[in-house]
N, C-alpha and C positions, 0 to 999 in steps of 0.2 A: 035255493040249493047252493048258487055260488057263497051265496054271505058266512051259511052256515059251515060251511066248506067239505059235503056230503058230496059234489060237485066236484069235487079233485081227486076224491076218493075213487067217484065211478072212471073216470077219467085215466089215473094210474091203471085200471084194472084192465084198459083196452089193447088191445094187443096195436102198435105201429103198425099201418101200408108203409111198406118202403116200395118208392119210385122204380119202375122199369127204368131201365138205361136207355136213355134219349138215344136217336138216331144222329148222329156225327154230320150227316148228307144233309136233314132236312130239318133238325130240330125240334122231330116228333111228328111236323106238320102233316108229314106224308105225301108233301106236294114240294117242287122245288120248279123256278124258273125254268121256260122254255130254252135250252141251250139252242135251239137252231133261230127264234125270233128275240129272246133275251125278253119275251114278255111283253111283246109290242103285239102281240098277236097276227103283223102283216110281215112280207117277207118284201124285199124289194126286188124287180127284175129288173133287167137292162135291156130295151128290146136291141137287138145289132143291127137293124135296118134304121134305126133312128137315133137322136138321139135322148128320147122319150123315157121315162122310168114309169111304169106299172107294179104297184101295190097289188098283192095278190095275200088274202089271208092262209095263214101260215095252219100245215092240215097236221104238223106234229102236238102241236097241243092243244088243250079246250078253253070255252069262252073266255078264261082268266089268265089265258098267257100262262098255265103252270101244267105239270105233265105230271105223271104219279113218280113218287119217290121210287126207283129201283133197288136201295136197298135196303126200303121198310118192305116193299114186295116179294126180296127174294129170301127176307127173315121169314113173311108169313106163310110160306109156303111147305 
């Protein structure tokens, strides 16, 4: 179909998808870094009685260090 060029014919006839407008925050992803671990997924403590630091995992986002985009969420809403 391409050689014959019947192929460009049906081709012209289709109507274009034009792209939704990307999200500016997450680049569509809908997920963006952790702002409170930066994606380390641990958070660091200081204990005061020591001079000890304690790794504790970070409870604001999920297993990938990423938190849902807030404003692809508050477009779908």
């Amino acid at each position: 179909m391409n050689e014959s060029g019947e192929l460009q014919d049906l081709l012209t006839k289709i109507e274009r998808v034009q792209q939704p407008q990307t999200c500016q925050m997450c680049g569509g992803f809908a997920f963006v870094p952790c702002p409170t671990c930066h994606g380390s997924k641990m958070s660091v403590f200081r204990n005061c009685f020591t001079d000890s630091f304690k790794a504790l995992k970070c409870t604001s986002c999920n297993e990938n260090g990423l938190q849902a985009c807030s404003n692809c969420s508050q477009l779908g809403s």
